[in-house]
Rosetta silent file (secondary structure, phi, psi, omega in degrees, C-alpha in Angstrom):
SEQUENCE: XXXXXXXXXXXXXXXXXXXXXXXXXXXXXXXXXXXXXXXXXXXXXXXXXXXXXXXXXXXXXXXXXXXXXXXXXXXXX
SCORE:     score description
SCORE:     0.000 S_00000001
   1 L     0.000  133.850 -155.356    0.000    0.000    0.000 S_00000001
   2 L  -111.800  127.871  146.421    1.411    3.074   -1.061 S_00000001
   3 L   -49.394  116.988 -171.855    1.127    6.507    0.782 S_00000001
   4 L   -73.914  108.147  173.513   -0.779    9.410   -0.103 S_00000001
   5 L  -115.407  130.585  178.178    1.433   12.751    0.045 S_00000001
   6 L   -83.164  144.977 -133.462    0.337   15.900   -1.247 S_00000001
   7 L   -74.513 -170.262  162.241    2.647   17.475   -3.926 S_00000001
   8 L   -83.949  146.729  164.523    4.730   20.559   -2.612 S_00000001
   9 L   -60.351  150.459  168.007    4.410   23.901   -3.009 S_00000001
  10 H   -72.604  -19.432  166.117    6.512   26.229   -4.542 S_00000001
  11 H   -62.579  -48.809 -157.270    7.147   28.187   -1.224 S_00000001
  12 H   -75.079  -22.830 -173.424    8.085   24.262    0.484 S_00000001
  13 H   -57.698  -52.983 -178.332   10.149   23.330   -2.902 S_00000001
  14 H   -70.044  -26.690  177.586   12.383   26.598   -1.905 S_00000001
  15 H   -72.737  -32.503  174.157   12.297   26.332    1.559 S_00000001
  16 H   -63.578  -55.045 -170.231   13.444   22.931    0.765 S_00000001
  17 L   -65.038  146.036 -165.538   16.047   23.293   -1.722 S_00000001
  18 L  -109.879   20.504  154.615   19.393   23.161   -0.781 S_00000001
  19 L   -91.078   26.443 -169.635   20.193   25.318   -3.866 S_00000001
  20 L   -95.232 -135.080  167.289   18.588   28.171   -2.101 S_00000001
  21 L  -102.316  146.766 -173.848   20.606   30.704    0.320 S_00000001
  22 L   -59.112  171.074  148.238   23.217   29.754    2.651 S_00000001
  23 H   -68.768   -6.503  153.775   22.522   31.238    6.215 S_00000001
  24 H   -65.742  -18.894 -158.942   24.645   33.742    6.213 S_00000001
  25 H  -105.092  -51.650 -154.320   23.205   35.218    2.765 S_00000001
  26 H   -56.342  -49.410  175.795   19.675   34.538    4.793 S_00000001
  27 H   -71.404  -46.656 -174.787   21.029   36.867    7.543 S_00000001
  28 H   -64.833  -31.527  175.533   22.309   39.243    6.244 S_00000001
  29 H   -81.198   28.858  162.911   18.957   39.907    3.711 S_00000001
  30 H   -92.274  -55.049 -160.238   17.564   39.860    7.596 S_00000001
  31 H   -79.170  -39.772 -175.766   19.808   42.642    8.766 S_00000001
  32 H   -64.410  -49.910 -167.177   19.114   44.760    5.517 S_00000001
  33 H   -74.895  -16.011  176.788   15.165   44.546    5.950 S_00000001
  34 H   -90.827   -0.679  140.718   15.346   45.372    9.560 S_00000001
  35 H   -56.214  -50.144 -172.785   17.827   48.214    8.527 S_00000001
  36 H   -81.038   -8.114 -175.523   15.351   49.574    6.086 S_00000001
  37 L   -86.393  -40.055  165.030   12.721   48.883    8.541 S_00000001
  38 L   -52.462  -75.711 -178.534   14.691   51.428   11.055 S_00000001
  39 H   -52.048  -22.778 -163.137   14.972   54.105    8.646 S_00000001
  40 H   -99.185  -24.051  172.144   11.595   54.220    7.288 S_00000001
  41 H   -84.257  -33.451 -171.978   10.384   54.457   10.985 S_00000001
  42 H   -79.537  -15.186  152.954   12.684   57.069   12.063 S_00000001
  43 H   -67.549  -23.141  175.824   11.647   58.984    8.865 S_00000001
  44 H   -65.698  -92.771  170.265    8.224   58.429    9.839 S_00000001
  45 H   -12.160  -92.089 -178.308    8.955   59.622   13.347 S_00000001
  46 H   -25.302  -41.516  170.388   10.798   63.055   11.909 S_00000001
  47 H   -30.585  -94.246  161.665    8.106   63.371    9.862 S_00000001
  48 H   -34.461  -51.679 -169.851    5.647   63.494   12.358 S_00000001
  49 H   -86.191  -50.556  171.193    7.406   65.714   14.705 S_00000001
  50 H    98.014 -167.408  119.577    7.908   68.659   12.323 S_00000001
  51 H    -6.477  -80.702 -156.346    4.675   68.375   11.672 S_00000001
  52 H   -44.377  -64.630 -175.230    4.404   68.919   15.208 S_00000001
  53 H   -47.369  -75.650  167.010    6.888   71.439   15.397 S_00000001
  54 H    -7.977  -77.611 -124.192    5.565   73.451   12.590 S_00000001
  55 H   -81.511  -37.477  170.821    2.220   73.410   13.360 S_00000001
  56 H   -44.791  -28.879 -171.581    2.677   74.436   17.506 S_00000001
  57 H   -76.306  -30.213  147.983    4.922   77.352   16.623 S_00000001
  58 L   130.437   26.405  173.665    1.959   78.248   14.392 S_00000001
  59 L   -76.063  138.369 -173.359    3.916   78.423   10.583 S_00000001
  60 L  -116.498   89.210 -174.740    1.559   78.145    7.692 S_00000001
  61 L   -80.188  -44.399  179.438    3.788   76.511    4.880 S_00000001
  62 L  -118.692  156.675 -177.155    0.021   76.916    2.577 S_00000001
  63 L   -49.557  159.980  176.995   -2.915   79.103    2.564 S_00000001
  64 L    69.014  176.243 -179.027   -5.444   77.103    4.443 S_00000001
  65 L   -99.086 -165.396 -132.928   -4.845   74.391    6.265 S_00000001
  66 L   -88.260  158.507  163.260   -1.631   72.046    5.391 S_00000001
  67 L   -58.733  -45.942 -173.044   -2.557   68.351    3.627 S_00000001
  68 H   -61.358  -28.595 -169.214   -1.698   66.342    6.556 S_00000001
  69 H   -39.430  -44.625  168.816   -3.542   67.951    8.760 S_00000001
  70 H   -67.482  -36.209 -169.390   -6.986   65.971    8.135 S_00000001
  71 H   -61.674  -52.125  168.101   -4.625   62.572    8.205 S_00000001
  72 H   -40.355  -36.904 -178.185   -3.342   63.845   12.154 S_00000001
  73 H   -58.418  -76.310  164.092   -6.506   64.735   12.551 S_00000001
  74 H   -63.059  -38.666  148.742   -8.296   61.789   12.253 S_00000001
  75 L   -40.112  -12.644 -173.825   -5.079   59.699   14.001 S_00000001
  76 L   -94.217  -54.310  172.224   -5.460   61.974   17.059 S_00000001
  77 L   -18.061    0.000    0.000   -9.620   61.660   17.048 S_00000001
């Protein structure tokens, strides 16, 4: 009697293969997305404060009020 296995996937065939990345190549495209993961929050972050900054001291970069303002807005609400 023969077992029934269902085939593989293309995610397990790579996860599988041992033509895939060493662990070192694995880590290191680890360390780059949590590097790029940093910056885009700390850009975020800067962002935001500003923002902040701007808008307490009371500068008016456009007539009316600035586009973010409705996104902050609703994020504060």
């Amino acid at each position: 009697m023969t077992a029934i296995t269902s085939p593989q996937t293309t995610l397990e065939k790579t996860m599988n293969s041992t033509d895939g990345m060493t662990g070192s190549a694995v880590t290191q495209s680890l360390r780059v997305l949590a590097a790029t993961l940093a910056v885009a929050l700390v850009l975020t972050a800067a962002i935001v404060g500003v923002y902040l900054l701007k808008s307490a001291l009371g500068i008016n970069v456009f007539p009316g009020r600035s586009p973010l303002h409705e996104l902050f807005y609703h994020l504060v609400r």
